[in-house]
C-alpha positions as semicolon CSV with decimal commas, in nm:
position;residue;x (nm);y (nm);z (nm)
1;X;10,317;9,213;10,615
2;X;10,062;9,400;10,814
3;X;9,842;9,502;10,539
4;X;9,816;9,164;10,492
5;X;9,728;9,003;10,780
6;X;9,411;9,336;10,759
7;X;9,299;9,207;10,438
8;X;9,311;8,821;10,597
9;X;9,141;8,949;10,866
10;X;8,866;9,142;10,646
11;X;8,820;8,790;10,456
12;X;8,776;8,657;10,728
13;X;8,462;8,833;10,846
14;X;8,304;8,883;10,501
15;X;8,311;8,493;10,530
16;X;8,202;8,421;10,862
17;X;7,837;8,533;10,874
18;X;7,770;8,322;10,563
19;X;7,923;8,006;10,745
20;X;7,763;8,029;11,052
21;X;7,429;8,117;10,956
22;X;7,291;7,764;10,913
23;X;7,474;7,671;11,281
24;X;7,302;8,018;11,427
25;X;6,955;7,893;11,336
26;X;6,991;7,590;11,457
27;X;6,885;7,670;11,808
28;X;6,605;7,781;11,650
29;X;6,488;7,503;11,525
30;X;6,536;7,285;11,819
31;X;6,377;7,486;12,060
32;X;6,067;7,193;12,181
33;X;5,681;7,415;12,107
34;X;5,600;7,573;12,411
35;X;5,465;7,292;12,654
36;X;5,143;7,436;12,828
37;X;5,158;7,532;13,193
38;X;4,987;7,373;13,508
39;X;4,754;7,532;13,704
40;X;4,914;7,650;14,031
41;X;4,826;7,389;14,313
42;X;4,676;7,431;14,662
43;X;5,067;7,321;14,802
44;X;5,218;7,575;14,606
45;X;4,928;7,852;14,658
46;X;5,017;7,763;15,037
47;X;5,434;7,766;14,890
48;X;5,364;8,153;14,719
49;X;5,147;8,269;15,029
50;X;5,375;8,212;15,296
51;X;5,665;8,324;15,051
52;X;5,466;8,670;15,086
53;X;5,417;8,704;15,420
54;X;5,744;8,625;15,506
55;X;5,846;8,896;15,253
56;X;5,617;9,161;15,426
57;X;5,697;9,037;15,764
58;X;6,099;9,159;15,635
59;X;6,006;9,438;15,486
60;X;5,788;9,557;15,791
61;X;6,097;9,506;16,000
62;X;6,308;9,674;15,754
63;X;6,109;9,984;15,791
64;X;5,910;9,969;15,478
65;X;5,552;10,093;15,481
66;X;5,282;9,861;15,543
67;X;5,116;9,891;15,221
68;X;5,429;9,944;15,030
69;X;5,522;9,593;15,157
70;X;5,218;9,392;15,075
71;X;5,188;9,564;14,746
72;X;5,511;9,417;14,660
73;X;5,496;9,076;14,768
74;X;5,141;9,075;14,628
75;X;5,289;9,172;14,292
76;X;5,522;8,919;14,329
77;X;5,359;8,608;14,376
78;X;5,095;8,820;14,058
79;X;5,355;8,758;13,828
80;X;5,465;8,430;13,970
81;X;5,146;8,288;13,887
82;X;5,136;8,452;13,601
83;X;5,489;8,362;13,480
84;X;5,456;7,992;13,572
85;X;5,072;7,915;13,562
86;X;4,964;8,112;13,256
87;X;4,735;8,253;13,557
88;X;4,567;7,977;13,651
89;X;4,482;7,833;14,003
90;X;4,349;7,469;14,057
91;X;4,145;7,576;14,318
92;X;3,963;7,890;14,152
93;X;3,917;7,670;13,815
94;X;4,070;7,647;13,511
95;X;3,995;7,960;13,357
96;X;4,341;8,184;13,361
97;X;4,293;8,508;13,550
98;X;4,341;8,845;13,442
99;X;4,683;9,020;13,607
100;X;4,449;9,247;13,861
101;X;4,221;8,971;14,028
102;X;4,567;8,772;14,086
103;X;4,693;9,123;14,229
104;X;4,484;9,146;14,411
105;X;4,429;8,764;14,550
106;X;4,777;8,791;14,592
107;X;4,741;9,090;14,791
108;X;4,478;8,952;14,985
109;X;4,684;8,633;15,052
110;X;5,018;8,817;15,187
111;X;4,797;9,023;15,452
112;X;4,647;8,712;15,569
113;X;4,946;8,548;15,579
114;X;5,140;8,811;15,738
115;X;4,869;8,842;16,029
116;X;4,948;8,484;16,077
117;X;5,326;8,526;16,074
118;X;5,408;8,856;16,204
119;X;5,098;9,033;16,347
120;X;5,301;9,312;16,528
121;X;5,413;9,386;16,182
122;X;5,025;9,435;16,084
123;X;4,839;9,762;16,158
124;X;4,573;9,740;16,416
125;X;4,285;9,850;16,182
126;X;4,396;9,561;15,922
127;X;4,426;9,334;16,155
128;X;4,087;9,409;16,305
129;X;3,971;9,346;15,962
130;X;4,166;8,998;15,892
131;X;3,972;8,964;16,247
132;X;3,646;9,035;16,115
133;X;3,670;8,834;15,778
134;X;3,803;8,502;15,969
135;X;3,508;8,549;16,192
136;X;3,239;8,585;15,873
137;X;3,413;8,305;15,728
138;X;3,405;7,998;15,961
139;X;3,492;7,718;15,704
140;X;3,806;7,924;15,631
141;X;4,123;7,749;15,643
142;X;4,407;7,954;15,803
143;X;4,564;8,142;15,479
144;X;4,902;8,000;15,593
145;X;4,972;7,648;15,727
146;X;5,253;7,552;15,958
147;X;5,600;7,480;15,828
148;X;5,596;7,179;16,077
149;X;5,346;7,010;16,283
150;X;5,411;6,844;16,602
151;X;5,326;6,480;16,617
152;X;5,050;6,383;16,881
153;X;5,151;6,262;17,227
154;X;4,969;6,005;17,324
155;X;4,984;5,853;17,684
């Protein structure tokens, strides 16, 4: 009786691949064409930049290496952009950009931000530079807005 629940068994396979073939493919073909993506906007350009600062501003707390930190949150919010935007960012245009200018925008953005956030996390010499850029740059908004504003008191 066993070898014949083996040979059942055995039938059993041979048979399956042919019946579920059409029911494998039909994921397949209802899979929707690949929609294109938006360009990244200035809300979530602010969203991604202070998602990198405060990811430097743990990692400098954490011990990590200044560099080492901002080279990983800038690669982060790289691929992000990447992933999600095809590369492109409202505010530069609509052309997508290559993997190493949004490395190192990215980059850029998580230093600024993290000056902002955590500047005793920031070494002196980069944040004499932040210092220096912001000063060249008067029409500069601050690379990181406030997560809440306080209403005006009026009296």
């Amino acid at each position: 009786m066993q070898q014949h629940a083996v040979t059942n068994f055995s039938f059993l396979v041979f048979l399956m691949p042919r019946s579920l073939a059409p029911l494998l493919l039909l994921p397949l073909l209802l899979v929707p064409a690949a929609a294109l993506a938006a360009p990244a906007t200035e809300a979530e350009m602010n969203l991604y930049t202070r998602i990198a600062a405060v990811n430097v501003c743990i990692a400098r707390g954490a011990g990590v290496p200044f560099d080492k930190a901002v080279g990983i949150a800038g690669e982060t919010i790289a691929q992000l952009i990447q992933g999600q935007h095809d590369g492109v960012i409202s505010q530069v245009g609509a052309k997508p950009l290559s993997i190493d200018d949004l490395r190192k925008g990215s980059i850029n953005s998580a230093v600024l931000g993290a000056a902002e956030i955590c500047p005793k996390e920031v070494p002196a010499d980069v944040m004499a530079k932040v210092q220096d850029a912001i000063k060249q740059s008067p029409d500069t908004k601050p690379a990181v807005k406030p997560a809440t504003t306080k209403p005006a008191t009026t009296k």
